[in-house]
C-alpha positions in Angstrom: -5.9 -14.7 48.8 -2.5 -13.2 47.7 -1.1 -16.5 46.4 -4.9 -16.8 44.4 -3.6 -13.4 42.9 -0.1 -14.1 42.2 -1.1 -17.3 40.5 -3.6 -15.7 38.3 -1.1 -13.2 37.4 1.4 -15.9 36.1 -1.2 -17.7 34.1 -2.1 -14.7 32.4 1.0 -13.5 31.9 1.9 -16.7 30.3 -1.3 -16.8 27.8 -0.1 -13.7 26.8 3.6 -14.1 25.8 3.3 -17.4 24.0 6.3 -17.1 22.5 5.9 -20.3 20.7 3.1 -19.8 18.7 4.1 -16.2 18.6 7.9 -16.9 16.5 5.5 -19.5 14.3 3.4 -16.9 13.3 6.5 -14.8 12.6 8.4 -17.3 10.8 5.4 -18.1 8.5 5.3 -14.2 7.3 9.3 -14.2 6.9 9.5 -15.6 3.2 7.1 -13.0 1.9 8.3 -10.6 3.6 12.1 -10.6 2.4 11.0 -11.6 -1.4 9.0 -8.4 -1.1 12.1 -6.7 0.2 13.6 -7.9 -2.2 11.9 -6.8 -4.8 11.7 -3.0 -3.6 15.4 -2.8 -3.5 16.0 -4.1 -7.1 13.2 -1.3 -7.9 15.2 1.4 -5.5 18.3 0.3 -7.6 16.9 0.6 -11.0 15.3 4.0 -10.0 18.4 5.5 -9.1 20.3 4.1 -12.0 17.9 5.7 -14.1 17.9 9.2 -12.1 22.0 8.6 -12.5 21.8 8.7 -16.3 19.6 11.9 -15.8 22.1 14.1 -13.7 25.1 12.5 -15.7 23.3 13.8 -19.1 22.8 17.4 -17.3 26.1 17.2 -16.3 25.6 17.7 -12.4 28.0 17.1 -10.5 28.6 14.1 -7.7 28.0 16.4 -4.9 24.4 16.9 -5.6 23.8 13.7 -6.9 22.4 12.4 -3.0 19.8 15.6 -2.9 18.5 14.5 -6.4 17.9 11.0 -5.8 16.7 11.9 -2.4 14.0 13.6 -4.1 13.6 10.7 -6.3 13.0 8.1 -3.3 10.9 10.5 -1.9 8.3 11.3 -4.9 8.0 7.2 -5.6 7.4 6.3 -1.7 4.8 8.7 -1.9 3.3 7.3 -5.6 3.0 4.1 -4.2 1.3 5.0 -0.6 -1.2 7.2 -2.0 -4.2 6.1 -3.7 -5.9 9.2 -4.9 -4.6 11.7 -7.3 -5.6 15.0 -5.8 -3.0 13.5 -2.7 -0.5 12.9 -5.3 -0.9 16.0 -6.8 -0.4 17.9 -3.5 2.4 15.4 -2.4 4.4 16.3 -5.3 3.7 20.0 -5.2 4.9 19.8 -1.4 8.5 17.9 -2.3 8.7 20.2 -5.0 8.8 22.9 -3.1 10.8 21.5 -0.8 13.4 20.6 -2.8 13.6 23.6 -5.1 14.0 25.7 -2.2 17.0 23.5 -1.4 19.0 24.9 -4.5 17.9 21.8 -7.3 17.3 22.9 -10.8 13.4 22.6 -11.5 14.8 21.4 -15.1 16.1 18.3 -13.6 13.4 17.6 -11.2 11.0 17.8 -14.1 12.6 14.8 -15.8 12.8 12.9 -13.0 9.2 13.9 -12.8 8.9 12.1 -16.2 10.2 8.8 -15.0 8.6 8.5 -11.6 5.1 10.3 -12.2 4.0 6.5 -13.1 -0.3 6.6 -12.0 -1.8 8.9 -13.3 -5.6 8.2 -12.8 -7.8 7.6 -9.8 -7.9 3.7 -8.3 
């Protein structure tokens, strides 16, 4: 009776950690998943580039550049997971607030506003 128990145990346990088919399945998804990787980083690079040239033209200096971009990431993560535009709306208003109250110019964060504010209509 035990040994009825055990062995149904290890057969079970083995249907379940097919490791095989499991790394296939893994493997298969891996190209698309590090072109889109990819991709996201060149976008991350060319956003901060672009908030860069923003703080270098208000003349802020290198210390507050991280808290600025921060900000940046922040606002375009949420522009891309969010499909409706009163949840952008209150997103924004919510890292505004957070981030004004952290000492950033609200001249500043209004022009990276500019560049990142990219949908601005309902799917």
């Amino acid at each position: 009776m035990a040994e009825d128990f055990v062995d149904r145990g290890v057969k079970k346990y083995r249907v379940e950690t097919d490791w095989d088919k499991q790394l296939n399945v893994l493997n298969s998804r891996l190209p698309g998943a590090r072109l889109r990787g990819c991709l996201r980083a060149e976008e991350l690079q060319a956003l901060i580039a672009r908030v860069k040239a923003i703080l270098a033209r208000f003349g802020v200096w290198a210390e507050y550049y991280a808290a600025y971009i921060s900000y940046a990431e922040a606002l375009y993560k949420s522009q891309l997971r969010l499909n409706w535009m009163v949840d952008r709306v209150r997103e924004h208003r919510i890292l505004r607030d957070k981030w004004e109250s952290r000492g950033l110019d609200p001249v500043i964060l209004d022009e990276i506003d500019r560049i990142l504010i990219f949908n601005k209509t309902n799917p």
